[in-house]
C-alpha positions in Angstrom: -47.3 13.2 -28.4 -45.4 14.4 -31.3 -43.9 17.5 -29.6 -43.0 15.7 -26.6 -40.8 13.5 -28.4 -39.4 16.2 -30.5 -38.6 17.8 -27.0 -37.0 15.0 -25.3 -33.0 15.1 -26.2 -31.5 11.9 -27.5 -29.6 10.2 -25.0 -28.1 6.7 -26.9 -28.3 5.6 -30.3 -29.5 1.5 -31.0 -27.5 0.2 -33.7 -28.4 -3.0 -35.4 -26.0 -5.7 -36.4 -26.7 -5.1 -39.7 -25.8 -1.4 -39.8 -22.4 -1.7 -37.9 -21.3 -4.6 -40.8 -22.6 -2.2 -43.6 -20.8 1.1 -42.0 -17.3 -1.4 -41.3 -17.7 -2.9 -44.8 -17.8 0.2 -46.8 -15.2 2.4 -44.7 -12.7 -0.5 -45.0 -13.2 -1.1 -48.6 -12.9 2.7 -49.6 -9.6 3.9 -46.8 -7.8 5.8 -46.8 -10.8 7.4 -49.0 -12.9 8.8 -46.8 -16.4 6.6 -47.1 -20.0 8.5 -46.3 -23.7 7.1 -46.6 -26.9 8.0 -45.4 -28.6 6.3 -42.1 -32.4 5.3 -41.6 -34.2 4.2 -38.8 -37.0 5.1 -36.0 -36.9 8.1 -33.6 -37.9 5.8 -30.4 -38.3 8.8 -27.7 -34.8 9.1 -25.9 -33.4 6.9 -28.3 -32.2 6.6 -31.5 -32.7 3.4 -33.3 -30.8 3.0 -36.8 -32.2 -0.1 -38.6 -30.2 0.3 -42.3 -27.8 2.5 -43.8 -26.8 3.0 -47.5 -23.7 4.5 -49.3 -23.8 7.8 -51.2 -22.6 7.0 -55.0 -19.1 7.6 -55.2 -17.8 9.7 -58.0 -14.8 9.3 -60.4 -12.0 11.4 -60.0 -10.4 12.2 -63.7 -6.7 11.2 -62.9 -4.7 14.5 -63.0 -1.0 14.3 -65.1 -1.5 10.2 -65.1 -1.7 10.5 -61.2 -4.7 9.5 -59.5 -5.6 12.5 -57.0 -6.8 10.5 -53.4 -7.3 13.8 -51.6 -10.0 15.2 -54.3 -11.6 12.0 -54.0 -11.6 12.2 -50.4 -13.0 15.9 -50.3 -15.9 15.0 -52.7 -16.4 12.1 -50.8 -16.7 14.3 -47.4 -18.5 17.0 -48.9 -21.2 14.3 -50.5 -23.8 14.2 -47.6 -24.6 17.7 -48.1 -24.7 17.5 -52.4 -27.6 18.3 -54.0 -27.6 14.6 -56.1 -27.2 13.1 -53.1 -29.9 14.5 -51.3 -32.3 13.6 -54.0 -31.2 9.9 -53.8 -31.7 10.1 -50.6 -35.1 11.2 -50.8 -35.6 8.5 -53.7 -34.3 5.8 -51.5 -36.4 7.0 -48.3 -39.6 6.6 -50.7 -38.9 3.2 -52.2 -38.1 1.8 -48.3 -41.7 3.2 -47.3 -43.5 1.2 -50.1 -42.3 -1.9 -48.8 -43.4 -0.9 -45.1 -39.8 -0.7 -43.7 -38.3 1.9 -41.0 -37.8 5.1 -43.6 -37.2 8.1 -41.6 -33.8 10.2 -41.6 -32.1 9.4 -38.7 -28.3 11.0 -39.9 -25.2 10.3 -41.7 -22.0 8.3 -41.4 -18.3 8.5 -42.4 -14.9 7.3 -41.8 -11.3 8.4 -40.4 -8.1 7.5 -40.2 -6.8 8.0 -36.3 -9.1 10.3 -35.1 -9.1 12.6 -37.6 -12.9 13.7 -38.2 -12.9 17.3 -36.7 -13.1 19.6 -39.5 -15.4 21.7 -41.2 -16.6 19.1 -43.9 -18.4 17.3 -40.7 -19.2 20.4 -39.3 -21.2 21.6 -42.3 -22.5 18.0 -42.8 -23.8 17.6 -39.3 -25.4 21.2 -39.3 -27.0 20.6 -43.0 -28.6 17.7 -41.7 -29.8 19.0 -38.1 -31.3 22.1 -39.6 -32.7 21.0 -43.1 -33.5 17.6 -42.8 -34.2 16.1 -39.2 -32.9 18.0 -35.5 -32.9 14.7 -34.2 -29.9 13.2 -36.5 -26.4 12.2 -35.5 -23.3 11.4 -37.4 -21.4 8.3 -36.9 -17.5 8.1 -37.4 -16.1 4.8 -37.7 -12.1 4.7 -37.3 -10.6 2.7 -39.6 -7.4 2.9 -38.1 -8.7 1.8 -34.5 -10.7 -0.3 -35.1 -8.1 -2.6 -37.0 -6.4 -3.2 -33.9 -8.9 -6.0 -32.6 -12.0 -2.9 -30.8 -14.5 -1.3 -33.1 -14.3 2.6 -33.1 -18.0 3.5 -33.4 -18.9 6.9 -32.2 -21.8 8.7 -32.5 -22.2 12.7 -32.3 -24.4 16.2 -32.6 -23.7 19.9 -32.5 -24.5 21.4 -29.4 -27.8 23.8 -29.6 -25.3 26.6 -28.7 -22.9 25.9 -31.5 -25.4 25.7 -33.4 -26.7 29.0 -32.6 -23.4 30.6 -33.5 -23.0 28.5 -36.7 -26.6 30.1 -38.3 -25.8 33.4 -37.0 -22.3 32.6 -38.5 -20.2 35.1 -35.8 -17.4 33.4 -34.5 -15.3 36.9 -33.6 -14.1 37.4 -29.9 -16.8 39.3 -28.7 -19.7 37.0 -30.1 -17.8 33.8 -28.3 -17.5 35.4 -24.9 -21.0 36.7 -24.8 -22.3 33.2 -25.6 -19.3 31.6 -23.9 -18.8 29.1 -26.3 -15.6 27.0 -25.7 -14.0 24.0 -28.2 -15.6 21.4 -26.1 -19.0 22.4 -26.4 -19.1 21.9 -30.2 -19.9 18.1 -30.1 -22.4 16.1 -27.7 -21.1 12.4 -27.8 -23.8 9.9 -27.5 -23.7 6.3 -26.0 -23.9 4.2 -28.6 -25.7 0.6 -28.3 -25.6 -2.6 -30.9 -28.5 -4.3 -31.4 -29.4 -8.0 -32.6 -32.5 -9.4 -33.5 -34.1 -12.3 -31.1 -34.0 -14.5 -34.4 -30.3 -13.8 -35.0 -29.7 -14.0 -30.9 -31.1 -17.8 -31.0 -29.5 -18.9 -34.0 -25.7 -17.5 -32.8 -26.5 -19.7 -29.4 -27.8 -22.4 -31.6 -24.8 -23.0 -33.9 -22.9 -25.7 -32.3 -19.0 -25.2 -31.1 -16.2 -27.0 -32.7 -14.6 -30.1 -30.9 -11.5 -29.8 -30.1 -8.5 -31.5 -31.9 -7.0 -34.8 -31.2 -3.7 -32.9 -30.1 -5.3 -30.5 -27.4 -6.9 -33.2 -26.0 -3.3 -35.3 -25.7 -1.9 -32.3 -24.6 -4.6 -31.1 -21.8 -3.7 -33.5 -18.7 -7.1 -35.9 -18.0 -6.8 -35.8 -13.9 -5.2 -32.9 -11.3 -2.7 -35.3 -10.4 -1.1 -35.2 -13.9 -1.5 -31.5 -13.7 0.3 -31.6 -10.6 3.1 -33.6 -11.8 3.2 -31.3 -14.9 7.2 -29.1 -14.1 5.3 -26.0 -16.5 1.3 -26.3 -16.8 0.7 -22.9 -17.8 3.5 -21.8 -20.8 4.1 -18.2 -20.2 2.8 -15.4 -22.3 6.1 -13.2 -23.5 4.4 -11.1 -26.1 2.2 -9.2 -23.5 5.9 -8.3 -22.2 6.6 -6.5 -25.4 8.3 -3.2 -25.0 7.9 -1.9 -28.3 6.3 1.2 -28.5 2.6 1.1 -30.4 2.9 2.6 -34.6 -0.2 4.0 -34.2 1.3 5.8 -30.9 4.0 7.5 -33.1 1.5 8.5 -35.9 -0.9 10.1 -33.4 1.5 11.9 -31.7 3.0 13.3 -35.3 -0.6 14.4 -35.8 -1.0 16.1 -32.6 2.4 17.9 -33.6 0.7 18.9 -36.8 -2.2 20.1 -35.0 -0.1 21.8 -32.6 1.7 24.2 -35.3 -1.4 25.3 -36.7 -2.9 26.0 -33.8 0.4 28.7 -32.9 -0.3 29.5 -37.0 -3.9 30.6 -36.3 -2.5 31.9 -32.8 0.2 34.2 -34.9 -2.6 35.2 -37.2 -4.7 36.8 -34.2 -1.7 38.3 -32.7 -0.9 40.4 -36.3 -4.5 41.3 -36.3 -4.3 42.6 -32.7 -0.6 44.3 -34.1 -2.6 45.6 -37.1 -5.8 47.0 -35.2 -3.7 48.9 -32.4 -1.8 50.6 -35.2 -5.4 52.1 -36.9 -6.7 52.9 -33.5 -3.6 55.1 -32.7 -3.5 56.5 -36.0 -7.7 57.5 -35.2 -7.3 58.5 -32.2 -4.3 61.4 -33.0 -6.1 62.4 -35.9 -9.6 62.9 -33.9 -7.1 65.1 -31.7 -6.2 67.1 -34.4 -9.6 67.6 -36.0 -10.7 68.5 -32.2 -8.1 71.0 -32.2 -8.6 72.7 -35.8 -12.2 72.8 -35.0 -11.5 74.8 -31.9 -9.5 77.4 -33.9 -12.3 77.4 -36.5 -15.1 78.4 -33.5 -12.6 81.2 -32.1 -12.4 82.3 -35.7 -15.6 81.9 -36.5 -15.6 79.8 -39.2 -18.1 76.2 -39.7 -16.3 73.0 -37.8 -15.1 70.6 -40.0 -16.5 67.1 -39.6 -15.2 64.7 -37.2 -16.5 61.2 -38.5 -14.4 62.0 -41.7 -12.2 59.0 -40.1 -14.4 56.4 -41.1 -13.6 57.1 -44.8 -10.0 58.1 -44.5 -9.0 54.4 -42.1 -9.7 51.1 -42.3 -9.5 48.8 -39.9 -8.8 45.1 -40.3 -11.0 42.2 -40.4 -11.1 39.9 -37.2 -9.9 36.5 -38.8 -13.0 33.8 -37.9 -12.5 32.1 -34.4 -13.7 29.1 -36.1 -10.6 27.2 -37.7 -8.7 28.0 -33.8 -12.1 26.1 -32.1 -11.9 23.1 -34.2 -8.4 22.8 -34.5 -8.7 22.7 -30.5 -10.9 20.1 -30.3 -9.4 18.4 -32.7 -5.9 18.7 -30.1 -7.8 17.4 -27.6 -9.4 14.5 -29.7 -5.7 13.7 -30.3 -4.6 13.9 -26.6 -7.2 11.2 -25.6 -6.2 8.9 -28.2 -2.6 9.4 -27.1 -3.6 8.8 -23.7 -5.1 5.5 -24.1 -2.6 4.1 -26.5 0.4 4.9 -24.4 -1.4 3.3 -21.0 -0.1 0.1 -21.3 3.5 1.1 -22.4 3.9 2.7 -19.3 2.7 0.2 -17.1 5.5 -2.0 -18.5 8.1 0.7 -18.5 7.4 1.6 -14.7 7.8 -2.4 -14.5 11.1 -2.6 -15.6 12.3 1.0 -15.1 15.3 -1.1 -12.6 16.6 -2.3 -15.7 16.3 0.7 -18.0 18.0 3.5 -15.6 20.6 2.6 -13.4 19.9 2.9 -9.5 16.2 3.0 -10.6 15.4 -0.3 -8.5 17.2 0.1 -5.6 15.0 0.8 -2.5 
């Protein structure tokens, strides 16, 4: 029975209540810090059910030159799921939740960002620490601060891929080893649905609580009969703020990091190309000085004499060192992460710019 859930692949991860308050409690209190903690809950076959989670102890940053340094904090903070210390109070904490009979098994890690910014290799190593060492069947969950301040929680829940994760223990991420496994940017992650759960106790007393009367003014305002309505010139007051044509912040600040992602991808992309440069150079430099050795040695054998060696070229050149494909693959999924997000924020500007494009280019309305 064991096996057979160990071979069945996750396909949604349960959240309770309780673990989605936790997670938005300590990401907002700790931004633009990046917050971490540990998740534990029940493998239920196909599903993942997270019943608590618990932050990692945070660790003072000495202030550098009277300046308090929020990037170290934020890279100790992303690099804490995988630390040793943390691990053990992990373990500590998993063993105190058993002796009180309560849902103690390692079901992965959380963290937050700020506009979609989680691809990188701190989650990457996190994610493949905990899938290998500690439980296959973990997933991380990134919460977006950013998002989810706009009025729709941003929970998202995600694993390496077996084939990434393949390449990420063998640790070859040249161009050869990516086209024989075929291993693009947008096989690195698997999303999975993710699922909020309340108790039945909690579910009867939300319905239970009562709903507050309304005020003495709505009611004189609301008309009692439809002939009032009817006689009312403007029942319904129109809504001008949905009409707004200003363009979304966080638009502009996604689209600034999708620039910034953008340059270091052609920065990576001029890297490769110098290698490439660099490796033709040896290779014509090899090859005319095998031609010359295969010439001398033929003069030798007329004259008699012993052939000089012809793998002497392997200690006389050197050729460059592929840069790792790995930066380039996350940085592209980290584009396309971008792209979405840009996508979805800028879907109701243009509805309302095609609405009034007659007034915003001339001759635009006219049939």
């Amino acid at each position: 029975m064991a096996d057979a859930i160990k071979d069945a692949s996750l396909k949604a991860v349960q959240l309770e209540a309780l673990v989605v308050m936790k997670i938005i409690k300590h990401c907002s209190q700790t931004f633009p810090t990046t917050a971490t903690g540990f998740l534990v809950g029940m493998d239920n076959a196909a599903n993942l059910e997270v019943t608590n989670s618990f932050p990692f102890p945070t660790v003072e940053v000495p202030p550098a030159d009277g300046h308090h340094d929020n990037n170290a904090a934020s890279n100790i903070a992303a690099a804490a799921p995988r630390a040793k210390a943390n691990a053990t109070y992990q373990n500590e904490m998993i063993k105190k939740l058993r002796e009180v009979n309560v849902d103690a098994n390692n079901t992965g890690w959380y963290t937050s960002a700020n506009l979609g910014n989680f691809v990188n290799i701190n989650m990457i190593e996190n994610q493949y620490f905990y899938q290998k060492d500690l439980n296959e069947r973990t997933v991380a969950l990134v919460h977006d601060v950013s998002r989810s301040s706009q009025g729709s929680l941003s929970l998202r829940a995600f694993r390496l891929s077996p084939s990434f994760m393949t390449a990420y223990k063998e640790a070859k991420f040249t161009t050869e080893s990516l086209q024989k496994s075929n291993l693009r940017y947008q096989d690195i992650l698997i999303e999975l649905p993710v699922q909020i759960h309340n108790s039945h106790l909690s579910t009867s007393f939300l319905h239970s609580l009562p709903s507050p009367a309304p005020s003495a003014e709505a009611q004189e305002s609301q008309p009692p009969t439809l002939a009032s309505l009817a006689k009312t010139p403007n029942p319904l007051s129109p809504n001008f703020s949905s009409l707004n044509l200003s363009i979304d912040p966080f638009l502009t600040q996604t689209t600034d990091l999708l620039l910034e992602s953008i340059e270091t991808h052609h920065t990576e992309l001029n890297n490769y190309q110098y290698y490439q440069r660099q490796l033709a150079r040896e290779q014509t430099k090899i090859s005319a000085w095998q031609a010359k050795r295969k010439s001398e040695n033929a003069s030798r054998a007329l004259a008699k004499q012993t052939p000089l060696p012809e793998d002497e070229w392997q200690r006389l050149f050197k050729l460059p060192q592929e840069p790792g494909r790995l930066d380039t693959l996350l940085n592209s999924r980290q584009v396309e992460q971008y792209a979405r997000q840009v996508d979805g924020f800028a879907a109701g500007v243009t509805g309302k710019m095609f609405a009034v494009r007659g007034n915003l280019l001339p001759g635009a309305g006219e049939g």
